[in-house]
Z-matrix of the N, CA and C atoms (Angstrom, degrees):
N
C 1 1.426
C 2 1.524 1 110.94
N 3 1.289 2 110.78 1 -156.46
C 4 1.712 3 122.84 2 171.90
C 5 0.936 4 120.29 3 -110.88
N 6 1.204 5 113.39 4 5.51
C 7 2.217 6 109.17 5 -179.61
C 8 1.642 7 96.38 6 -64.89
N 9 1.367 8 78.16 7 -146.00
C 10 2.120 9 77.44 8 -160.71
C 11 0.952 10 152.51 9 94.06
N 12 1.113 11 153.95 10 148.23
C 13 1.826 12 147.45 11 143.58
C 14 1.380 13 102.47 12 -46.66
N 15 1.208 14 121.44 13 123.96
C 16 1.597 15 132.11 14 159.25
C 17 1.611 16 106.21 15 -71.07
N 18 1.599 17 120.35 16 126.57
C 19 1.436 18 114.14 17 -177.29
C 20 1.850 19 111.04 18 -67.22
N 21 1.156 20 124.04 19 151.96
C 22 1.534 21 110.88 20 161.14
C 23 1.626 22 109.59 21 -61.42
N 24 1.214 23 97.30 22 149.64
C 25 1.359 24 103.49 23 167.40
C 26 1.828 25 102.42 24 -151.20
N 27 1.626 26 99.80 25 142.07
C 28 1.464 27 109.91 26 -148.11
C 29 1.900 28 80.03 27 -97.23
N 30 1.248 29 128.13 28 120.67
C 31 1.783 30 123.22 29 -171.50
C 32 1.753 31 96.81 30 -70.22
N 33 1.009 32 123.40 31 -9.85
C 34 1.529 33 103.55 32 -168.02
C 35 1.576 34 100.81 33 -95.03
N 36 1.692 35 123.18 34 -2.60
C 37 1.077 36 119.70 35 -172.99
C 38 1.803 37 98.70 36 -84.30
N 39 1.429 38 110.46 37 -31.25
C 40 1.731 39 127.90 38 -171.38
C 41 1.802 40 78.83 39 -66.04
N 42 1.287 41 128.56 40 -90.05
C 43 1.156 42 128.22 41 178.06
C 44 1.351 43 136.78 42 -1.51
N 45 1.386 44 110.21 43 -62.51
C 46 1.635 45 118.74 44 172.21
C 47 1.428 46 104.44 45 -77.47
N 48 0.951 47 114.04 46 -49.61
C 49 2.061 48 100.11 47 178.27
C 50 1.675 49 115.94 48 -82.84
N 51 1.759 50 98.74 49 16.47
C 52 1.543 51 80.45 50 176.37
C 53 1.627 52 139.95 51 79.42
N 54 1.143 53 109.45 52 14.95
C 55 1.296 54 113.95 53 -162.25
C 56 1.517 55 114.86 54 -98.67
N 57 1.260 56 125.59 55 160.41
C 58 1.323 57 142.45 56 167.06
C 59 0.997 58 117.74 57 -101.53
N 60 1.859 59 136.77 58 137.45
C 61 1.124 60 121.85 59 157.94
C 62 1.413 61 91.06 60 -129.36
N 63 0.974 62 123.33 61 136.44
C 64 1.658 63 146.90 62 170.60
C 65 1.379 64 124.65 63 -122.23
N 66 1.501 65 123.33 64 117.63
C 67 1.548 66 127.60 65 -161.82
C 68 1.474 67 104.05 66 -138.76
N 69 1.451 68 112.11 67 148.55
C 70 1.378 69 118.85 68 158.91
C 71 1.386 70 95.36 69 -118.57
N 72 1.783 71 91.95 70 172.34
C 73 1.705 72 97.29 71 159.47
C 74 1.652 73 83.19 72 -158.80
N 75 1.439 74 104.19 73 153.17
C 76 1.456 75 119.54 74 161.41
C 77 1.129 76 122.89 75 -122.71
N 78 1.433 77 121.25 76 121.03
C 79 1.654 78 119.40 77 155.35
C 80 2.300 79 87.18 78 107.66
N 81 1.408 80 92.55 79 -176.29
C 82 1.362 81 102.00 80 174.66
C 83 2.033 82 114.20 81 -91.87
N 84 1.006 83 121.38 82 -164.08
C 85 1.394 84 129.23 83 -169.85
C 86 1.610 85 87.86 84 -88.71
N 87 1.149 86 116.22 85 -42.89
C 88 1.702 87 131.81 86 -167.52
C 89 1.907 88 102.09 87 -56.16
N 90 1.239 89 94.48 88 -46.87
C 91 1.868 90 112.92 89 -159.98
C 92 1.755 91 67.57 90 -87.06
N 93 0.718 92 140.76 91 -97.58
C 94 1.672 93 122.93 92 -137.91
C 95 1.700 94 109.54 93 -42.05
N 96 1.038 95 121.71 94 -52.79
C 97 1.254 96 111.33 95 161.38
C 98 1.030 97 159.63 96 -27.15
N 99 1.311 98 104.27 97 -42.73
C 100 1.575 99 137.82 98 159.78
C 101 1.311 100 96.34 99 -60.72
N 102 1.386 101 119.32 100 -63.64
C 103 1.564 102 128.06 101 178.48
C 104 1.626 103 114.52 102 -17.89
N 105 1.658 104 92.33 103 -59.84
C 106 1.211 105 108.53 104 -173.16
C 107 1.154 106 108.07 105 -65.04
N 108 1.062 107 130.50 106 -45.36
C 109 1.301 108 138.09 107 -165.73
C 110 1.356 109 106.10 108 -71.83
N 111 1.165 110 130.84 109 -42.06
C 112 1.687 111 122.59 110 -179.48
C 113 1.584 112 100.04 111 -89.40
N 114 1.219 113 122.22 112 25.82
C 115 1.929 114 111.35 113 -174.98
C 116 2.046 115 83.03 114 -108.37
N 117 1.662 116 110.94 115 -39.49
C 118 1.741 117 105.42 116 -174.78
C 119 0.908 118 95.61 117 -77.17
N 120 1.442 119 150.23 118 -55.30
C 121 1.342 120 132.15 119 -171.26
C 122 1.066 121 138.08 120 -79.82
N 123 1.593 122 113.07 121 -3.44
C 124 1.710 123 113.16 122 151.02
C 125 1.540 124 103.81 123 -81.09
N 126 1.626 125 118.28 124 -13.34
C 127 1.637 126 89.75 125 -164.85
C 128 1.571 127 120.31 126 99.98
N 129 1.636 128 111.85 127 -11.17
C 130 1.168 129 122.23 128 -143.24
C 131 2.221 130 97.82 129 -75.42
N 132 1.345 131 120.50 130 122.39
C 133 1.388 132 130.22 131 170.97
C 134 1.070 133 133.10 132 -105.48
N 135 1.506 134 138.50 133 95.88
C 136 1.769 135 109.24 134 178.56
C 137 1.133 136 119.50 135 -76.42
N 138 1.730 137 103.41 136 153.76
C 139 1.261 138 130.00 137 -173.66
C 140 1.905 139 107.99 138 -56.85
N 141 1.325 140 91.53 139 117.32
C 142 1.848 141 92.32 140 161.56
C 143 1.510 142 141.73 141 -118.13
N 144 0.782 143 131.76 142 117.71
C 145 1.384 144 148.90 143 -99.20
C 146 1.733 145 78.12 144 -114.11
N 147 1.551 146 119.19 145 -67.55
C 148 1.548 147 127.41 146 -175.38
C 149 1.254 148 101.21 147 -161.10
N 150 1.315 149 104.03 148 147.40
C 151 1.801 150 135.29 149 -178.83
C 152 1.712 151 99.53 150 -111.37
N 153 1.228 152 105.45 151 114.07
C 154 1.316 153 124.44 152 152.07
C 155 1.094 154 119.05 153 -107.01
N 156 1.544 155 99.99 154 144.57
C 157 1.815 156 105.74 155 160.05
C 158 1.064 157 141.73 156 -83.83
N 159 1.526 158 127.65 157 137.64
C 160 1.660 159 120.98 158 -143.64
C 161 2.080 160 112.15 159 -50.82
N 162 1.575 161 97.79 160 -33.41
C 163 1.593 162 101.62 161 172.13
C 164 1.572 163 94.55 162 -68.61
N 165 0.951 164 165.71 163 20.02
C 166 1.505 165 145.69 164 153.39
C 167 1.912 166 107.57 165 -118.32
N 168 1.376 167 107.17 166 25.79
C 169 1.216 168 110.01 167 176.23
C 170 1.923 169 118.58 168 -36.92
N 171 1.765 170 89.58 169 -48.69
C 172 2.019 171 103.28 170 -160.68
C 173 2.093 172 84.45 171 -56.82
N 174 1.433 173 107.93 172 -50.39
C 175 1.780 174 107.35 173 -166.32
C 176 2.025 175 106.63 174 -55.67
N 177 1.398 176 90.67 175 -29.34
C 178 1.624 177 79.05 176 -178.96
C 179 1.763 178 128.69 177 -79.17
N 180 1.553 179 89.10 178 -30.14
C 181 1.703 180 110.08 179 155.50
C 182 1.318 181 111.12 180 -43.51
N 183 1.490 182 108.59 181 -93.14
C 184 1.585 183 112.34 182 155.39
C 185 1.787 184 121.14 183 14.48
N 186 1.393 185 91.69 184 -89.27
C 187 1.602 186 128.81 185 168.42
C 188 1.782 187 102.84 186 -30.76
N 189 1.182 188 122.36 187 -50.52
C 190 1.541 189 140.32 188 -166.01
C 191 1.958 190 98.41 189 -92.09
N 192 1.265 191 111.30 190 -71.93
C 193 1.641 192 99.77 191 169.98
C 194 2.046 193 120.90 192 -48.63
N 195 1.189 194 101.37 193 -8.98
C 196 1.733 195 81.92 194 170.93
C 197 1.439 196 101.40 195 -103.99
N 198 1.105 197 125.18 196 18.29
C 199 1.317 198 130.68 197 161.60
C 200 1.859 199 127.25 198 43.98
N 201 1.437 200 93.14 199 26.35
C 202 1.339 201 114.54 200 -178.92
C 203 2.231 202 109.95 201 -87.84
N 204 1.197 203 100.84 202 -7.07
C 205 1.818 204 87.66 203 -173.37
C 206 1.018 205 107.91 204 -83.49
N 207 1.171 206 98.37 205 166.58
C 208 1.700 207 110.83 206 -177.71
C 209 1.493 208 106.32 207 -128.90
N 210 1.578 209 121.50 208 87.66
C 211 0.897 210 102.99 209 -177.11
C 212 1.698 211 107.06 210 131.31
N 213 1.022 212 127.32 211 167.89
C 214 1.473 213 109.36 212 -172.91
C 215 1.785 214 130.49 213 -79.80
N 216 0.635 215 122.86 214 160.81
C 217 2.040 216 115.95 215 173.72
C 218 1.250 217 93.62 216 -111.68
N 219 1.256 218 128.73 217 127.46
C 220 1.052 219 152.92 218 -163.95
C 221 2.182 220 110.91 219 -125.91
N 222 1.230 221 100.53 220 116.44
C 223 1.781 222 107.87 221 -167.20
C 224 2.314 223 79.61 222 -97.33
N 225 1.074 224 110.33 223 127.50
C 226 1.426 225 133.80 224 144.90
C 227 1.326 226 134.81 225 -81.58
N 228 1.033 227 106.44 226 98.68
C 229 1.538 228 105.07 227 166.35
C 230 1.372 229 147.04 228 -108.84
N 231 1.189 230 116.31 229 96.57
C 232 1.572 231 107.71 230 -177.00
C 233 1.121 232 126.87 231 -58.46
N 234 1.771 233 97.50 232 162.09
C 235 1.677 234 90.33 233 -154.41
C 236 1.905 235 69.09 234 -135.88
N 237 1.658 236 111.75 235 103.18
C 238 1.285 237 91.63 236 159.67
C 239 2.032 238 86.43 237 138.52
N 240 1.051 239 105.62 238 -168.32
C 241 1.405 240 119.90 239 170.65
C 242 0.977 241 116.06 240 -127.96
């Protein structure tokens, strides 16, 4: 989500390397919550289609441009050994 401390970010550093940052947000801090709150208590899950691992990112791309899933592609990452 968006709660949080927002990090500083110095704009002339986005500038010299060129960068984009592009954001939505919907609804208030209040309405996402609720969100949340009625997604655990229905239970509510999306459908996933395949789990890749973050080293097989290019195959899950791949996987996503033939536009055959049903359901989300999901990148894993371990956190640990």
């Amino acid at each position: 989500g968006t709660r949080g401390k927002w990090p500083a970010i110095l704009p002339q550093h986005l500038f010299y390397k060129q960068v984009s940052i592009v954001a939505s947000t919907m609804g208030s801090p209040r309405e996402f919550s609720k969100l949340l709150e009625f997604v655990a208590e229905k239970g509510l899950v999306p459908p996933v289609d395949r789990v890749f691992p973050l080293a097989e990112g290019a195959a899950a791309f791949a996987h996503l441009a033939q536009g055959a899933q049903l359901g989300k592609v999901v990148l894993q990452v371990s956190l640990g050994g």
